[in-house]
N, C-alpha and C positions, 0 to 999 in steps of 0.2 A: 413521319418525314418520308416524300420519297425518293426514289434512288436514279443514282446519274452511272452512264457507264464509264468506266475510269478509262477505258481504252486498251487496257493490258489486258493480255490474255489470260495470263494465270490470277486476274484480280476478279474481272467482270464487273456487273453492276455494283455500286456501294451506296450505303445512304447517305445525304448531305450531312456536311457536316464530321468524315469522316478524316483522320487526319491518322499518316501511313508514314511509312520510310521504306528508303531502296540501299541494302550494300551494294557497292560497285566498287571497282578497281580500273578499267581503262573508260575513255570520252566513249568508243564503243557501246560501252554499258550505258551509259546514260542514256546517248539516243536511241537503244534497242527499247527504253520503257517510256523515255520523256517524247518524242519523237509522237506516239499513236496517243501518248495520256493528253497532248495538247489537241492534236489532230482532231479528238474524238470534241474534247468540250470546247472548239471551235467551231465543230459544226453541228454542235449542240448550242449554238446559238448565248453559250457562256463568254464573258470576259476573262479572259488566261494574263498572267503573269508570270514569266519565267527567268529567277533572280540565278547567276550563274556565277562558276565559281572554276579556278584549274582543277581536271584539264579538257574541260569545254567551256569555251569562253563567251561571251554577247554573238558576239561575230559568226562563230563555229556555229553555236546553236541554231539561227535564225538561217544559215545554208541547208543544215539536216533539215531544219522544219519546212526550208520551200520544196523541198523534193517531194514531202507529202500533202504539203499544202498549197499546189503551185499560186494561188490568188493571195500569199502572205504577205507582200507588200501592201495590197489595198487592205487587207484586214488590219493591217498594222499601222495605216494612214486614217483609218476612222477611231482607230482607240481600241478598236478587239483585244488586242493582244499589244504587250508592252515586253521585250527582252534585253532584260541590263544586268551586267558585272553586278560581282557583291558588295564592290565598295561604295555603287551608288547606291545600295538600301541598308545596308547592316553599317556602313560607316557614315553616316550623314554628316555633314557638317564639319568635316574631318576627323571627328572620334568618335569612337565605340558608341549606339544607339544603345540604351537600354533598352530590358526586355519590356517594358510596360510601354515604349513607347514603339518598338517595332510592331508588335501587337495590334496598337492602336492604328498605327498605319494602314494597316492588312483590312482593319474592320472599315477605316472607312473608305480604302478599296470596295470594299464589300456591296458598302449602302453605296457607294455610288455606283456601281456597275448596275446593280437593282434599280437606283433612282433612271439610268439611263435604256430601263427595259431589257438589260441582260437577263439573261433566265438563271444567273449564278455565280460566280468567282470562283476560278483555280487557279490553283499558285502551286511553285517548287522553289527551293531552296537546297543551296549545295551546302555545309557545311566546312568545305576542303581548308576554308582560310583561318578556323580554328587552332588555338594555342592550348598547350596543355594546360595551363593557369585560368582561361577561359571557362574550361568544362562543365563546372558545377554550377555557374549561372547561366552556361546554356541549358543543360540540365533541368534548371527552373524554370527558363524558360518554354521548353521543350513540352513541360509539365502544363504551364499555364497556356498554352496555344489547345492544345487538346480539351481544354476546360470549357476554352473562350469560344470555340468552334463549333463542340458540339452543337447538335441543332439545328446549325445556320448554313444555309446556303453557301458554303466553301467546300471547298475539296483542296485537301493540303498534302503535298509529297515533300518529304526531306529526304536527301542524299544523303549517307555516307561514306566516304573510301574506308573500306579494311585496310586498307594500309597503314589508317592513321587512328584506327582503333583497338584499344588490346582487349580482350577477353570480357573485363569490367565493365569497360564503359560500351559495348554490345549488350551486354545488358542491361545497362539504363536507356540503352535506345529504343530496345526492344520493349522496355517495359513504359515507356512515357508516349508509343503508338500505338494503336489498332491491333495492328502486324504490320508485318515487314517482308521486304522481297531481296533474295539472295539466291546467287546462281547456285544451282546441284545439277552435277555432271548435266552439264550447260545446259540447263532449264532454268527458266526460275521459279521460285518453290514458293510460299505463303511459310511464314514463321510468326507464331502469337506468344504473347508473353504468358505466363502458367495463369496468372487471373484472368486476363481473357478469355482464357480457354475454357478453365471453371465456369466461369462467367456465360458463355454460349451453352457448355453442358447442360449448366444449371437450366435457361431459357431452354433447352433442346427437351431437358424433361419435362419443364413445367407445361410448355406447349404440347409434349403426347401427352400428360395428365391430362389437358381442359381439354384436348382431342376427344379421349377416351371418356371423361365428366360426360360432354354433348353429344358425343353415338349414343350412351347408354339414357340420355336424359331425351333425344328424340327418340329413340325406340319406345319408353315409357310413350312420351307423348303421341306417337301412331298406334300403336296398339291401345290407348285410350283413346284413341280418333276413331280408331275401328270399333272398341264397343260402342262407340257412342253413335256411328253409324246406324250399328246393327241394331244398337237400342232406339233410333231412330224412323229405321223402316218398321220396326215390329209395332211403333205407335203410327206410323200410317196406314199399316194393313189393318189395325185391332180398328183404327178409326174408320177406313174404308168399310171394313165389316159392319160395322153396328150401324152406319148409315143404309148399309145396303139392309142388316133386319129392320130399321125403321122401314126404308123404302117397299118393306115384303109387307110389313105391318099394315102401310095407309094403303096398300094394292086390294089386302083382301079385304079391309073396311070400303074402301069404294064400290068391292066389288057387289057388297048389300046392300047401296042403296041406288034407290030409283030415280033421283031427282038428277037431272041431266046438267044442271048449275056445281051440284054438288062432288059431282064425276068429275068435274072441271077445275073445279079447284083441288078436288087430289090430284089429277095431273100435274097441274102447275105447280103443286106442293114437290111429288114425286122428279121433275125437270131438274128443279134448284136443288134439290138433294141428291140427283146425280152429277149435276156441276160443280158440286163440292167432293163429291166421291171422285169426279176423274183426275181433281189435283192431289190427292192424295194416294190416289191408283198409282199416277206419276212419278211423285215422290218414292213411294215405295220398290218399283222397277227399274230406275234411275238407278245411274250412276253416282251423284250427286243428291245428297239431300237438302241441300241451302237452297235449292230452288230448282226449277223447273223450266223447259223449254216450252215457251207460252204459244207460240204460233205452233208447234205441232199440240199442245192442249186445244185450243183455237177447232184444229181440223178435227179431231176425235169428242169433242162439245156438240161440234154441226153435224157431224154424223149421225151422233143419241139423236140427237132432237128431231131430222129429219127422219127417221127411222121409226121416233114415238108420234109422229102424223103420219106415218106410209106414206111419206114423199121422196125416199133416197132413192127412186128409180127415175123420179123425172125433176129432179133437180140439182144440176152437177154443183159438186163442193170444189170450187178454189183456195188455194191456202198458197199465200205471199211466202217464199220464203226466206228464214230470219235467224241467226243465230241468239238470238235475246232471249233471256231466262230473269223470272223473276221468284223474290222470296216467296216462302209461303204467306205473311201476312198483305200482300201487297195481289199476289195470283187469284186470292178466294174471292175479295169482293169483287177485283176486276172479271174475275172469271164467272162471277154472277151477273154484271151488269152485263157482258157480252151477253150471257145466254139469253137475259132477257131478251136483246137485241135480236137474237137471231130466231127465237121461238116468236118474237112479233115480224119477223119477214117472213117466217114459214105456213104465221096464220090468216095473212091479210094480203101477198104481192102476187102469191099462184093461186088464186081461185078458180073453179071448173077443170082440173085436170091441167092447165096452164104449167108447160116447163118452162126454165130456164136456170139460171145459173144462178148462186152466193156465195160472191167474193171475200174473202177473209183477209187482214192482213196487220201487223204488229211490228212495231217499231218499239225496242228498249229505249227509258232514256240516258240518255249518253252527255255527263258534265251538265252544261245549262238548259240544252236541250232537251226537251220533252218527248215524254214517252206517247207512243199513240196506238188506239186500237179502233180498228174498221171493221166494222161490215155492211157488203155493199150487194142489192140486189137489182136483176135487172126487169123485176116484176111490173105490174100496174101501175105501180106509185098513188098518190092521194086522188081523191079521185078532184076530176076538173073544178068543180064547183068549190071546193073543200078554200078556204085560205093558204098562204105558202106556207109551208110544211114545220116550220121552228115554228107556225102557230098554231098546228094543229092538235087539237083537244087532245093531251097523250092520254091510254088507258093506264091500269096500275102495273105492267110490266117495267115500260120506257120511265113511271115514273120513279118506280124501282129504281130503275138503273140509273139514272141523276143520284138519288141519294146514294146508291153505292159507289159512285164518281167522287161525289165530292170524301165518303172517307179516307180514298188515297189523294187529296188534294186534287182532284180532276174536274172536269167540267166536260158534258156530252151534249152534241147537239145531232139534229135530222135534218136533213137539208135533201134536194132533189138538186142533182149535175148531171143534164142532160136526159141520158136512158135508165141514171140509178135512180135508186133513191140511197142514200149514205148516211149511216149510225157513224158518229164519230168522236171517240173520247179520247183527251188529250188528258195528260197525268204526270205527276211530278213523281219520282220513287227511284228505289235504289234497284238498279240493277246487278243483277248476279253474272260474273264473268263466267264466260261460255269453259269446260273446262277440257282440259287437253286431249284428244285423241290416242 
């Protein structure tokens, strides 16, 4: 449930549903609490009710509350606020209300201030016009208000004068509220009955216990974050490793043989097993292991690759940039099919020494949105005779990289816009939120 401010200073915020009392001895006292406890849940947008009683009357009260509310006639002309003597609600009809029926009153105050968009109900009650014979079924009453309340959107204050209380029945007042407000060397103080007070201790410690349960149960869980990090990069590196001995392995077998077909396919071998070694390079230098910043994977991809043609001096690498990071199982095949993409720009758009530029560039996907990766060169293009370029005869790099499109649900196409010619695959996948600096 949550909490409305009561307006008193020594109260503050309470949760609905709470139901308090006030000693008082002169009308003074009343309006020093009643006065800001209406003021506040009037303009908290609540329905107020303020039942009175000697020695502050209908009349009295509704002067104290224009001086803080000067617009209290027009609130009081739409129904905000209703202020009457006690004989028109505790005496109805001309005799004594019962408690199950005064109750009942209050509750469907209640729903109707709710039904008419009020954000709540408070109410006050003076008790001044009690008899001693009365007591003990107010008493009950007292008991049953507190019961019926809980919960619900009311905020409830009762008065009562010490004058008219001796010792005893102080402490049934004390014990059938919350707490209670009574002047000390002219303040007013908070007073709880000894079960309440158990009652909060008890919550005071249970709440450091679950405190202290959940430091000591995330600590566990971060320092298992952290091995599981550390045991995470140590299987990137060990994996990075053994790719790069394979990749030493097929280096010095191609370097025996003579057939210039077969020098070319360890190349192409050796490419793709460094495109798998740089997300794992990633992963292990990273900050994060859940995934990888794919547009800077993207620019250190085109780099290898122009580097393994002797072309990174005359052809500039562009790289979009993107905070988008993807998992590992979503970064590898994508990050193969790029390679393909960009090892078939680097073999076919600069020929004869020909520079120019290849543009990179990676969009995460975001909700329904699709994810997207480019590469865009400003080479040759097809050549003129050739048909338009989605039909051109693809070799088994581009056709690669279709099938490794489609294992992240993707689909690539080649198309020529204008001076490009543009690799472009679209992909469904989860992306990995960027993570905090």
């Amino acid at each position: 449930m949550d909490h409305v401010d009561s307006g008193i200073e020594a109260v503050g915020a309470v949760p609905w549903g709470t139901h308090f009392c006030q000693f008082y001895e002169t009308a003074a006292d009343l309006v020093d609490t009643l006065v800001p406890y209406f003021r506040a849940g009037l303009l908290a947008n609540e329905q107020c009710m303020w039942v009175t009683s000697t020695p502050l009357r209908a009349a009295d009260a509704a002067d104290a509350l224009r001086t803080a509310v000067p617009d209290l006639d027009r609130r009081m002309a739409r129904g905000q606020i209703e202020i009457l003597d006690h004989d028109e609600w505790y005496l109805q009809g001309g005799g004594k209300a019962g408690a199950d029926a005064v109750i009942a009153g209050w509750m469907r105050r209640k729903e109707t201030a709710l039904a008419r968009g009020w954000s709540g109900f408070r109410l006050t009650g003076n008790t001044y016009f009690l008899e001693a014979d009365d007591w003990d079924s107010f008493t009950e009453y007292e008991r049953k208000v507190s019961a019926c309340f809980c919960g619900r959107r009311v905020l409830a204050l009762c008065s009562y004068c010490t004058l008219r209380c001796d010792a005893g029945e102080a402490m049934d007042v004390v014990q059938n509220h919350e707490f209670a407000l009574a002047r000390r060397r002219g303040a007013w103080t908070m007073i709880e009955s000894a079960s309440v007070t158990r009652a909060k201790e008890a919550l005071r410690q249970a709440n450091a216990e679950l405190e202290a349960r959940v430091a000591r149960r995330t600590a566990e869980l971060r320092r298992a974050l952290a091995e599981k990090e550390v045991l995470l990069r140590e299987v990137h590196h060990r994996v990075k490793n053994n790719l790069q001995v394979v990749a030493a392995l097929l280096r010095l077998r191609a370097g025996r043989g003579a057939d210039p077909a077969g020098r070319e396919a360890f190349a192409e071998t050796l490419r793709r097993i460094k495109a798998m070694s740089l997300v794992h390079e990633a992963l292990y230098g990273g900050g994060d292991t859940s995934g990888i910043d794919f547009a800077a994977y993207l620019g250190s991809l085109a780099a290898a690759t122009a580097a393994s043609y002797g072309m990174a001096e005359r052809v500039r690498i562009e790289v979009a940039p993107s905070a988008g990071r993807l998992d590992l199982n979503t970064a590898v095949p994508l990050g193969l099919a790029a390679s393909e993409a960009i090892a078939n720009a680097f073999k076919h758009a600069f020929p004869d020494a020909r520079r120019g530029v290849l543009r990179l560039a990676f969009r995460a996907p975001a909700g329904k949105a699709e994810g997207m990766v480019m590469v865009c060169d400003d080479g040759i293009g097809p050549p003129a005779s050739a048909p338009p370029v989605p039909a051109v005869a693809r070799g088994a790099g581009l056709t690669l990289a279709e099938a490794l499109a489609r294992q992240v649900g993707g689909r690539a196409a080649l198309t020529r816009e204008g001076a490009w010619t543009v690799w472009r695959l679209a992909f469904q996948g989860a992306a990995q939120p960027t993570p905090a600096s």
